[in-house]
C-alpha positions as CSV (number, residue, x, y, z in Angstrom):
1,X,-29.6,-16.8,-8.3
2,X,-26.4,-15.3,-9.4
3,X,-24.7,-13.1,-6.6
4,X,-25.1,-9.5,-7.6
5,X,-21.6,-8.1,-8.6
6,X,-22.1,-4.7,-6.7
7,X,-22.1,-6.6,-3.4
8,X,-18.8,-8.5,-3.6
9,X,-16.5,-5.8,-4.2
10,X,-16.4,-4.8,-0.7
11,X,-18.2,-6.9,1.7
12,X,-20.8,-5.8,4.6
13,X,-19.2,-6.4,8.0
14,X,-16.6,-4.0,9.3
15,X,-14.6,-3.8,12.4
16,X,-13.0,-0.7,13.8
17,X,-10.0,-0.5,16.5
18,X,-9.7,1.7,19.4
19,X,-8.0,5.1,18.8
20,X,-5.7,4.5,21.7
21,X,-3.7,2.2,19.8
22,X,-4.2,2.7,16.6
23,X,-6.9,2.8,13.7
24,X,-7.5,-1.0,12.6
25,X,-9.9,-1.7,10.2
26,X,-11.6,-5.3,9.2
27,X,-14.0,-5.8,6.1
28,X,-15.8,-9.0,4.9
29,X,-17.7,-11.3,6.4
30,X,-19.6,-14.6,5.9
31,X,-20.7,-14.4,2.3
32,X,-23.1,-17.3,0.2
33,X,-22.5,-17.8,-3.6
34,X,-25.2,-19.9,-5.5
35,X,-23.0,-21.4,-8.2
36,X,-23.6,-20.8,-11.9
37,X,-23.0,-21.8,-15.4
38,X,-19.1,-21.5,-15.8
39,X,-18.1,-20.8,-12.3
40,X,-15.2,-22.7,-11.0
41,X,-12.6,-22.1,-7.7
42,X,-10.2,-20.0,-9.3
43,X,-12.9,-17.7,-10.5
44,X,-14.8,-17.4,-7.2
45,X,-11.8,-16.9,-6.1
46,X,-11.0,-14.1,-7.9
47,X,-14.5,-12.4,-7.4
48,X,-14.2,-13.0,-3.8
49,X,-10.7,-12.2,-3.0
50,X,-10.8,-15.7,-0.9
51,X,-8.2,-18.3,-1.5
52,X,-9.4,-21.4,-3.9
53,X,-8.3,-24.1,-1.3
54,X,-10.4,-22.4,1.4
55,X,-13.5,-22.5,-0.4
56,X,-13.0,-25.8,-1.5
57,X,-11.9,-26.6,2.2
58,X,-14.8,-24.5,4.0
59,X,-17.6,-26.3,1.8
60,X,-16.5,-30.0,1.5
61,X,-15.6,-29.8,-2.4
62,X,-13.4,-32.0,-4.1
63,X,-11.1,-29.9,-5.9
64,X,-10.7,-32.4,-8.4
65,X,-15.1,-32.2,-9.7
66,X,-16.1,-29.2,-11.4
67,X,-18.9,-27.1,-9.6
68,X,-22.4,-28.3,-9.4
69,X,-25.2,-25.5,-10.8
70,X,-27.1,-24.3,-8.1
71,X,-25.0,-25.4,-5.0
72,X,-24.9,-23.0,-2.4
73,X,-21.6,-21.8,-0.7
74,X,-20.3,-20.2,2.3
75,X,-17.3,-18.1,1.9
76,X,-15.7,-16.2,4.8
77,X,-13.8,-12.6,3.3
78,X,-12.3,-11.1,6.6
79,X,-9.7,-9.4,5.9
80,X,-7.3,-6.7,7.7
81,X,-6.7,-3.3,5.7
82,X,-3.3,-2.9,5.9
83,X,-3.0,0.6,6.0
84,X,-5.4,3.4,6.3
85,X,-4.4,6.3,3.8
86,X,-6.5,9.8,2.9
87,X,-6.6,9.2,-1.1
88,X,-4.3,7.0,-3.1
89,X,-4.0,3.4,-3.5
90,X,-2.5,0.3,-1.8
91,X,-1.6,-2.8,-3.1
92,X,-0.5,-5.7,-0.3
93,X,1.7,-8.4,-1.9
94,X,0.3,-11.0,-0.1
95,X,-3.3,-9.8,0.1
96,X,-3.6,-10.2,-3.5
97,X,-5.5,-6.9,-2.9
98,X,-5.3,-3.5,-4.3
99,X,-7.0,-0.7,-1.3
100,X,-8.6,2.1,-3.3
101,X,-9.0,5.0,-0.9
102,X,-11.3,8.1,-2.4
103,X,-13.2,11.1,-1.0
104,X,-13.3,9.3,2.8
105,X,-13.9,6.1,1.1
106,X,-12.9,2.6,0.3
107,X,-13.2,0.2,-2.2
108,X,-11.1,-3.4,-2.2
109,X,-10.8,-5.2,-5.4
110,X,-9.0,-8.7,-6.0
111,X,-5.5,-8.8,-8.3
112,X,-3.3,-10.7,-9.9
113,X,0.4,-10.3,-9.2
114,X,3.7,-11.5,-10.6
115,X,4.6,-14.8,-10.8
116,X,7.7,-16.6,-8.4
117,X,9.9,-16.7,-11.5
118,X,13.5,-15.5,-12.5
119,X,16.0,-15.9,-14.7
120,X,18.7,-13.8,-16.4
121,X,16.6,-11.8,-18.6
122,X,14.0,-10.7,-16.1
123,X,12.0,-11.4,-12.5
124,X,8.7,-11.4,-12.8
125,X,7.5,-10.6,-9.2
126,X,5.9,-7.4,-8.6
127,X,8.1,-4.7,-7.2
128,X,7.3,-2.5,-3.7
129,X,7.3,1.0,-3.9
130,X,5.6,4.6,-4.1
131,X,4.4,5.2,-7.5
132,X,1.9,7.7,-9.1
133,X,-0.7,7.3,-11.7
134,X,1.3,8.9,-14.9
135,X,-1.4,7.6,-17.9
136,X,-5.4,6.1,-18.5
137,X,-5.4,3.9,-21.6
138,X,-8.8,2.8,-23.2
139,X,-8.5,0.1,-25.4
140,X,-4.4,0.1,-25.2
141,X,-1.9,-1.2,-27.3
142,X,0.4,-3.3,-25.3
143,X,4.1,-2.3,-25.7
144,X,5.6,-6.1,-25.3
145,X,8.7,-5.5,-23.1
146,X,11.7,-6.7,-24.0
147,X,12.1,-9.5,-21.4
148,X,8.6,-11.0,-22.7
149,X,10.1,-11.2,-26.3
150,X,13.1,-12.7,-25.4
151,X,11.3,-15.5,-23.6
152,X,8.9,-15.8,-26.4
153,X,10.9,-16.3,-28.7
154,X,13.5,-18.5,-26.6
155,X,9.7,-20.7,-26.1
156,X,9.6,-20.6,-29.9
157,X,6.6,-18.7,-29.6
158,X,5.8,-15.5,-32.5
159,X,7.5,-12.0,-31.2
160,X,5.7,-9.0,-31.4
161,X,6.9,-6.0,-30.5
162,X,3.2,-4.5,-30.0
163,X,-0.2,-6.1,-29.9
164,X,-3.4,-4.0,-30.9
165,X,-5.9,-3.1,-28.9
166,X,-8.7,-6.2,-29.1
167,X,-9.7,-9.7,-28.0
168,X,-6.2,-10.8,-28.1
169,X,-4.3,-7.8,-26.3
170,X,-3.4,-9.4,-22.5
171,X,-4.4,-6.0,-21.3
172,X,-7.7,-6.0,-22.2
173,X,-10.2,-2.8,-22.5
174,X,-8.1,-0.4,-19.1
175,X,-4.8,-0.1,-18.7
176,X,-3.2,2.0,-15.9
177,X,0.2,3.3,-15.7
178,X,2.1,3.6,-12.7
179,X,5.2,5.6,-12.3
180,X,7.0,1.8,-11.3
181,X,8.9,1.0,-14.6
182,X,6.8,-1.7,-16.9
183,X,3.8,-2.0,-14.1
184,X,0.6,-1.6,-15.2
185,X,-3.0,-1.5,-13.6
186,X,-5.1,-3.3,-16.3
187,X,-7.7,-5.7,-17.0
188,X,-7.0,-9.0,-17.7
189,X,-8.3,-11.9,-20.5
190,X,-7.3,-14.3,-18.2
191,X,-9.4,-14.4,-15.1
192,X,-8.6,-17.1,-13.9
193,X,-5.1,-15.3,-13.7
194,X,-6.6,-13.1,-10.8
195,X,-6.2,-13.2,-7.7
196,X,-3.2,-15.6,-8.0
197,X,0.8,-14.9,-9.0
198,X,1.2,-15.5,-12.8
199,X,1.8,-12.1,-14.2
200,X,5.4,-10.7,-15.8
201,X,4.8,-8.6,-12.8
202,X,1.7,-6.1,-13.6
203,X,-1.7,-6.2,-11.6
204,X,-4.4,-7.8,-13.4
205,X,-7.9,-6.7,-12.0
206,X,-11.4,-9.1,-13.9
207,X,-13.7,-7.0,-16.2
208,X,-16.1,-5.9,-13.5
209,X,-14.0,-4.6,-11.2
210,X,-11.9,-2.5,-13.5
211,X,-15.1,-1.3,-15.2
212,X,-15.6,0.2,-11.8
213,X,-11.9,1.6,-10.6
214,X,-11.0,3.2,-14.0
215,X,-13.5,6.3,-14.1
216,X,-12.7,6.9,-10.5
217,X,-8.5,6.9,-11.0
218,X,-7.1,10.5,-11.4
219,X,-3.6,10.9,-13.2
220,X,-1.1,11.8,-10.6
221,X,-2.6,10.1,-7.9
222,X,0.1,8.1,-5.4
223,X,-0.3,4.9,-4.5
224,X,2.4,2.4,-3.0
225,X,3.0,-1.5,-3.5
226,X,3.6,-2.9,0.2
227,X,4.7,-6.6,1.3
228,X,2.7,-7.1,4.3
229,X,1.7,-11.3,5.0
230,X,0.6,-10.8,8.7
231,X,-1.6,-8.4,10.0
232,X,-3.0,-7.1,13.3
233,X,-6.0,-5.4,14.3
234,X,-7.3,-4.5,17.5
235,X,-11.2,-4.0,18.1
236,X,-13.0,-1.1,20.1
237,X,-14.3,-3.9,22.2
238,X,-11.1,-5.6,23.0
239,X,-10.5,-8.1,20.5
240,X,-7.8,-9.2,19.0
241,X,-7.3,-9.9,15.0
242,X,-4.5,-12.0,13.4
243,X,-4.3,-12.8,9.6
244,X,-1.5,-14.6,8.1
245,X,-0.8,-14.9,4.6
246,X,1.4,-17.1,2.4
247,X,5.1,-15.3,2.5
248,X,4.9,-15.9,-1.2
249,X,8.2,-14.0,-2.2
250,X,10.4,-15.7,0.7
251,X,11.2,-12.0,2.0
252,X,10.8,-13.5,6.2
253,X,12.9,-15.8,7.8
254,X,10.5,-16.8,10.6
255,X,6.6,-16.1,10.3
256,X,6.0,-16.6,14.1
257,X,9.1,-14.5,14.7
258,X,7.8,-11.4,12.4
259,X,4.1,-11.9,14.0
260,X,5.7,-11.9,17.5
261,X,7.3,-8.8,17.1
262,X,4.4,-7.5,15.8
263,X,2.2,-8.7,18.6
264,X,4.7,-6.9,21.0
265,X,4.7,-4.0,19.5
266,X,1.3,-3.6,19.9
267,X,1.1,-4.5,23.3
268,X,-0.5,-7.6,23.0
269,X,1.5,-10.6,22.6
270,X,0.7,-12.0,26.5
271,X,-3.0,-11.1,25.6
272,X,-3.5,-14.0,22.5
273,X,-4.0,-17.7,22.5
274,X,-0.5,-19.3,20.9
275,X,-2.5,-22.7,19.2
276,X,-4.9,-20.3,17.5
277,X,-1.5,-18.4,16.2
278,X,-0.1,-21.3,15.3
279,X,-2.7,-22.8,14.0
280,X,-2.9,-19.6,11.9
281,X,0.7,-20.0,11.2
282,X,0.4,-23.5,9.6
283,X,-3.1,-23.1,6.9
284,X,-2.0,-19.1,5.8
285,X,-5.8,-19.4,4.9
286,X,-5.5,-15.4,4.6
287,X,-8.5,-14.8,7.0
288,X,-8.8,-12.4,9.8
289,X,-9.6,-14.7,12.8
290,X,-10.1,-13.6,16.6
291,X,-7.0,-14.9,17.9
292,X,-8.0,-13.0,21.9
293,X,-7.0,-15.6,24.9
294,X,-10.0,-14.2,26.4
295,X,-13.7,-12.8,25.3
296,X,-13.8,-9.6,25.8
297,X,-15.2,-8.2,28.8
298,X,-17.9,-5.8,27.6
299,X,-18.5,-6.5,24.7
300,X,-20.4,-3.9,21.9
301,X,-24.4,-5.6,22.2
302,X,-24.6,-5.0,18.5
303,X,-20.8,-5.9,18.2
304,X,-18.5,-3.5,15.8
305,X,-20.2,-3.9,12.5
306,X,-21.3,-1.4,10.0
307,X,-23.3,-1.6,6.6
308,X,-20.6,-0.3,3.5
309,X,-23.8,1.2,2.1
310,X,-26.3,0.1,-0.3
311,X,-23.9,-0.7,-3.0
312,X,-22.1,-2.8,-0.9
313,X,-18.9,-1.6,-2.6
314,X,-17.8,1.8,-0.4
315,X,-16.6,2.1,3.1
316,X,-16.4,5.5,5.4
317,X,-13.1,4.3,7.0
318,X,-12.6,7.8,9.0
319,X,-15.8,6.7,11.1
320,X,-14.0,7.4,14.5
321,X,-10.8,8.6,13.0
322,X,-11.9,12.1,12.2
323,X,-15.5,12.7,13.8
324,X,-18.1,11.2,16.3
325,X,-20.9,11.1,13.9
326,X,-21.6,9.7,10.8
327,X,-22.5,11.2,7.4
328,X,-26.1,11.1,6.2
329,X,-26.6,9.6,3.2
330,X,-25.6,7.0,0.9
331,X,-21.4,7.1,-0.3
332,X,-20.7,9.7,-3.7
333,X,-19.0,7.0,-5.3
């Protein structure tokens, strides 16, 4: 039985920090996928938001043999939020993750990002910065930029200057613009392009999930791209998240450096168990793991979790943050 789509774009189990320090939030949990017709790693991968190798890794697969029909997997999606924001959107570099905040509610979806490539006519990563939704295209014409020509036709490939909306256009049915010159939020005709860094430097989001973020976008609203590949979050019953990530754009000398710093800043460097860091350090699997040297000492009896709802697709991330009590009823969204 195929895994209902309305489930995996934000997944069941949620952790929130202690005000004290800050507001941390975790999402995901231990997922199962019965594989069907036409699934394969990178495309799980891109539904999921979990790394290829680590569902490959975490099930005994050979990466090599196609997926058998009807095999069931275990996939763990733990992830950190990066930031907390009111309304807006954020997109994490090394998450491979674009954070859609609405209305007291969150939805994470999967992305493609640009690819490790430069030469003297362009660089294809995607940028950082603050941007803010200028345009919503249905079916869009693509504007082919002038880098793209220029290494078409340097390929020996045709040039066009603009391709029409259609089967054929890279941008699919949604396209996005952001206020970032030549970045675009669109869907993609290449799926297995998501959730992976082989795009001129636009996020490319599958079908499904666009289907679901374009009605809710609003022109004008802000968003910002961030570079964050370790994150921290600390639990309301004392434990202690660490997730590193691949520093895919070379922009840190020294992970362990950058996580130490972090860790001290937080108060809680003396407070972790080193080989579980390291360890960390060495797969950048891209999962939240409890990194704590020690269980905590009272810990929750029904732990820190917290159903997203009956979607399975919205969190109420101001649970602590801005009242006691939670709202009745399911999420507007």
């Amino acid at each position: 039985m195929k895994t209902p789509m309305k489930t995996i774009l934000c997944i069941l189990c949620l952790f929130f920090a202690g005000q004290a320090l800050a507001t941390d939030m975790i999402i995901g949990g231990d997922v199962t996928h019965t594989v069907t017709k036409g699934d394969n790693l990178y495309r799980l991968g891109a539904r999921y938001g979990v790394f290829w190798k680590n569902i490959a890794r975490d099930n005994g697969l050979d990466e090599k043999q196609p997926l058998v029909a009807g095999t069931v997997l275990k996939l763990d999606t733990r992830k950190i939020v990066p930031r907390l924001i009111d309304n807006g959107i954020i997109i994490n570099i090394p998450d491979r993750t674009l954070y859609f905040f609405h209305d007291k509610e969150l939805m994470a979806l999967p992305v493609g990002l640009g690819a490790i490539f430069q030469n003297e006519y362009s660089d294809w990563k995607t940028p950082e910065g603050k941007f803010r939704i200028t345009e919503k295209r249905k079916d869009p014409i693509w504007y082919v930029p002038e880098s793209i020509q220029i290494e078409y036709a340097l390929k020996g490939k045709p040039v066009e200057e603009t391709v029409p909306p259609g089967p054929k256009n890279p941008l699919g049915r949604y396209a996005i613009k952001t206020s970032l010159p030549a970045v675009l939020i669109h869907e993609t005709i290449w799926p297995g392009s998501v959730y992976r860094y082989m795009s001129h430097g636009c996020i490319r989001m599958l079908r499904e999930h666009m289907e679901q973020l374009f009605p809710l976008v609003e022109v004008n609203m802000r968003g910002e791209i961030i570079y964050e590949p370790v994150k921290i979050a600390l639990t309301e019953d004392g434990r202690i998240y660490v997730e590193v990530r691949t520093d895919v754009y070379r922009k840190h000398r020294s992970i362990r450096d950058y996580l130490t710093k972090l860790l001290e800043t937080r108060g809680v460097a003396d407070k972790v168990d080193w080989q579980k860091i390291d360890k960390l350090i060495k797969d950048e699997s891209g999962v939240a793991k409890d990194v704590g040297l020690h269980p905590p000492k009272n810990p929750s009896p029904n732990g820190t979790a917290s159903k997203a709802g009956v979607t399975g697709r919205f969190i109420d991330y101001f649970k602590g943050k801005f009242r006691k009590t939670e709202e009745a009823g399911r999420p507007r969204l």
